[in-house]
N, C-alpha and C positions, 0 to 999 in steps of 0.2 A: 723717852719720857712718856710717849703714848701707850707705849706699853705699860709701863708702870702704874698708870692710873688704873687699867682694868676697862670696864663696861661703864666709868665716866667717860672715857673718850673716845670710847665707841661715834660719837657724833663726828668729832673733829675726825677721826683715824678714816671714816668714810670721804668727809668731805677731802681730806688730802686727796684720797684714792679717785676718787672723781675726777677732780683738777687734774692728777695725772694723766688721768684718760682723755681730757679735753688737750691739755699740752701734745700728745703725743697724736693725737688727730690734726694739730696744727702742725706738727713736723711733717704728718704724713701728705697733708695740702700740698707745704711748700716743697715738699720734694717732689711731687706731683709738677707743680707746679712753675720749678726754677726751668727747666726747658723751653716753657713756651716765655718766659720769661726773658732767657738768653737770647731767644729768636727775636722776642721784641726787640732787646734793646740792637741787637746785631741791622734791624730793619729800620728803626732811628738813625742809628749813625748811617747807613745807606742814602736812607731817605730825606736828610740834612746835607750831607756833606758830596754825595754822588758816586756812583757804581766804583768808579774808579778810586775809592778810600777800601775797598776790598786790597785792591793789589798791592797798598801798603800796609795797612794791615799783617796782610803774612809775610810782608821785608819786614816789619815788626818780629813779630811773632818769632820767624827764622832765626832775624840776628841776633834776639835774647836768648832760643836755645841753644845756636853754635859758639853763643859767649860764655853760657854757663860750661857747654861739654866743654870748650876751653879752658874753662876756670877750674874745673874738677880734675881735665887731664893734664892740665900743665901747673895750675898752681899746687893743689896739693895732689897732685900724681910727684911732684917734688918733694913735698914736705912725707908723705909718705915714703920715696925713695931714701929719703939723712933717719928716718927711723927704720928702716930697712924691714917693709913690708909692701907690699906690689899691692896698686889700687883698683887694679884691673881685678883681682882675686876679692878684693874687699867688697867690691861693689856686686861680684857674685855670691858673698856671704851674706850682703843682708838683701837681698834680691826678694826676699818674702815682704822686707818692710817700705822697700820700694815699690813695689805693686800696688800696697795696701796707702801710701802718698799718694801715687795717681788715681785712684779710687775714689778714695776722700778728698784731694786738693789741700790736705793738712799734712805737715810732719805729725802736728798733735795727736793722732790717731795711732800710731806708729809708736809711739816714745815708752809704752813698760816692754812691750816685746823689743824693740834696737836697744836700754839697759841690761836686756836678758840676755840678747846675742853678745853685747860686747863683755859681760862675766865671764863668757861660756871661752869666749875669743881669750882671754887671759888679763884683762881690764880690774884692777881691782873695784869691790863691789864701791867701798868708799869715793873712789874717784868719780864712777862713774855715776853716782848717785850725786854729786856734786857737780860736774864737768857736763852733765847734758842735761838739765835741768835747766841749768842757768843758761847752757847757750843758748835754748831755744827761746831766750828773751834778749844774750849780747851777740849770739854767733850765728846773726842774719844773713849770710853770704850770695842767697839767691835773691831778697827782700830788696838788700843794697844794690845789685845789679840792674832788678826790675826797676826800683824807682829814680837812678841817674836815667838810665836808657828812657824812659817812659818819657821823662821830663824834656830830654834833648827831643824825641819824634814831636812833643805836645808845642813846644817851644816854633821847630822847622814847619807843623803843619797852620801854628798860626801865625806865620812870619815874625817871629819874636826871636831877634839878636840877643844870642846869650854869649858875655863875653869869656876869657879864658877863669878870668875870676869871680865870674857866674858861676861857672861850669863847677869849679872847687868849691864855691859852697853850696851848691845844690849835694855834690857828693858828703861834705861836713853834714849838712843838715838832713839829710838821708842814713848817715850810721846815728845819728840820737833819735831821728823820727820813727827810725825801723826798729825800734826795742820795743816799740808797743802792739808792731806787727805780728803778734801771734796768738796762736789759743782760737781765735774764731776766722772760717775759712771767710777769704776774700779781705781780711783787715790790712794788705796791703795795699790795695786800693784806696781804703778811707787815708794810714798814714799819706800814700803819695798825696791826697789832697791839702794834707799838711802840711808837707814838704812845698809845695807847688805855692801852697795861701803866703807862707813864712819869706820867699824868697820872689816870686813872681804870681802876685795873685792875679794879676791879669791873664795867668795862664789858665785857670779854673776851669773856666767855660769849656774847654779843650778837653778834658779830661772825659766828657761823652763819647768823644771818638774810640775811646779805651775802651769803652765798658762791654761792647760787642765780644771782644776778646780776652778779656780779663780771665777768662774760664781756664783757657789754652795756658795760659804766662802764670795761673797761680799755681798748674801742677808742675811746671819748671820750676819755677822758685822753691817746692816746699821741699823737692827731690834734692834743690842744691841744698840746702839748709839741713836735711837730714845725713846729707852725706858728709859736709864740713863738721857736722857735730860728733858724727862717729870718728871722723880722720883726730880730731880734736881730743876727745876721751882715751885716744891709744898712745896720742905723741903726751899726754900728760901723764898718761900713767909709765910711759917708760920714763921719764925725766924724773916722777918722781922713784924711780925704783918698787914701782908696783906691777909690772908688765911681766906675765910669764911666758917670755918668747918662746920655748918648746909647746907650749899648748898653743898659742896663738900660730904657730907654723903650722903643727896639724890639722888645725882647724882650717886654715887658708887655703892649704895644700889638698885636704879632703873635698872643702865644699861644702862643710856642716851647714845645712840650713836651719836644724831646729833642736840642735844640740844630743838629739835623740842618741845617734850616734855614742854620743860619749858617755849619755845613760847605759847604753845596751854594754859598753865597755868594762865601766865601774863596776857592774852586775854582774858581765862576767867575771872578774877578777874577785870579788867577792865569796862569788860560786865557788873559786876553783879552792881546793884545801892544800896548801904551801906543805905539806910534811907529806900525805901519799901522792900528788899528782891527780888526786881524781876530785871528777864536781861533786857540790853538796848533792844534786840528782842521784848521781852514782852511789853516792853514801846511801841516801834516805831509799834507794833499791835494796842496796845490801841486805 
């Protein structure tokens, strides 16, 4: 629309540009700035609760990520074995989009490049434009984990008996609270505040002792949730009869990281001329 006006809004079309550049000096503060930030709060919870909230802490920390490696190699290391694709191989396929998780601390960063990998994998494009979209707001896997677990350590470190059917609805109330955990890095920290106010608010207060570590536990989470989203877009697209399992084997079996591969493929095949055996190269020599 600014364009269309011309040199009337020339005024406004600056003043956007401006604002952008003030915005983007605020991002650059706060990334400056979230370290000594994390330091802060890791020296709060120290300096409240005493030295010895470190060595729980990383029993934290530990048991959420040998729960997820659990949960990725036993639960859907299953679900992928009944669609007969090995998850060990999968998780070396998008091994690009899992770097760029821990980096960020977001699936959301990840999510047009892991739609890219999983067309390239045999995933119809329909499915998949449908099937990871949506789970990154239903198919929270690492989200759910972080906030039952968070809740029972918040619960034992402020002597707050939670009974077995505590326990179930803190889990109920954590798969509806955890759909609104995405899109901005750390927003499962606010939902667990949710979860924690709806079911025991007297656990709130508690939730300081977390914030030290929240950093470490949001790139487990976002890794699980990226990686249950991909296992998710392949078992849907084979159920619905959109899965081309010869591409998706080569691709598994190769190691495609960036589909390139199968660019330089298609090209050759193109090159070559099906009636003499020789490349278009060879021709445009002739």
């Amino acid at each position: 629309a600014l364009m269309k006006q011309g040199d009337r809004a020339r005024s406004v079309h600056l003043l956007v540009e401006e604002a952008s550049h003030v915005m983007f000096g605020i991002i650059a503060i706060v990334m400056k700035a979230a370290p000594i930030g994390a330091f802060g709060a890791m020296a709060v919870t120290v300096g409240r609760y005493g030295i010895g909230t470190l060595g729980n802490l990383i029993g934290l920390v530990a048991t959420f990520y040998l729960t997820a490696v659990a949960f990725v190699i036993l639960v859907l290391g299953v679900v992928a074995a009944i669609a007969r694709f090995n998850i060990f191989r999968f998780l070396f396929y998008i091994r690009g989009e899992l770097l760029l998780v821990v980096a960020t601390s977001s699936s959301e960063s990840a999510l047009p490049s892991l739609m890219t990998k999983l067309e390239q994998l045999g995933c119809a494009k329909a499915v998949v434009g449908l099937v990871v979209p949506l789970g990154y707001s239903f198919n929270l896997d690492g989200t759910n984990i972080y906030m039952t677990l968070s809740t029972l350590f918040v619960s034992q470190a402020m002597g707050v008996h939670l009974s077995f059917a505590e326990q179930m609805q803190v889990m109920a109330v954590a798969m509806l609270t955890s759909k609104g955990a995405t899109g901005v890095t750390g927003a499962g920290f606010i939902t667990l505040a949710a979860t924690l106010g709806s079911v025991r608010p007297e656990l709130l207060p508690g939730m300081a002792v977390l914030l030290g570590v929240d950093k470490f536990m949001a790139e487990c989470r976002s890794l699980t949730n990226i990686v249950g989203n991909g296992v998710a877009a392949v078992v849907v697209s084979l159920l619905e009869g959109e899965l081309d399992r010869e591409m998706m084997n080569r691709a598994l079996n190769e190691g495609l990281g960036t589909g390139q591969d199968l660019q330089s493929e298609s090209s050759d095949d193109l090159g070559a001329d099906p009636e003499s055996g020789s490349t278009l190269e060879h021709t445009s020599t002739a």
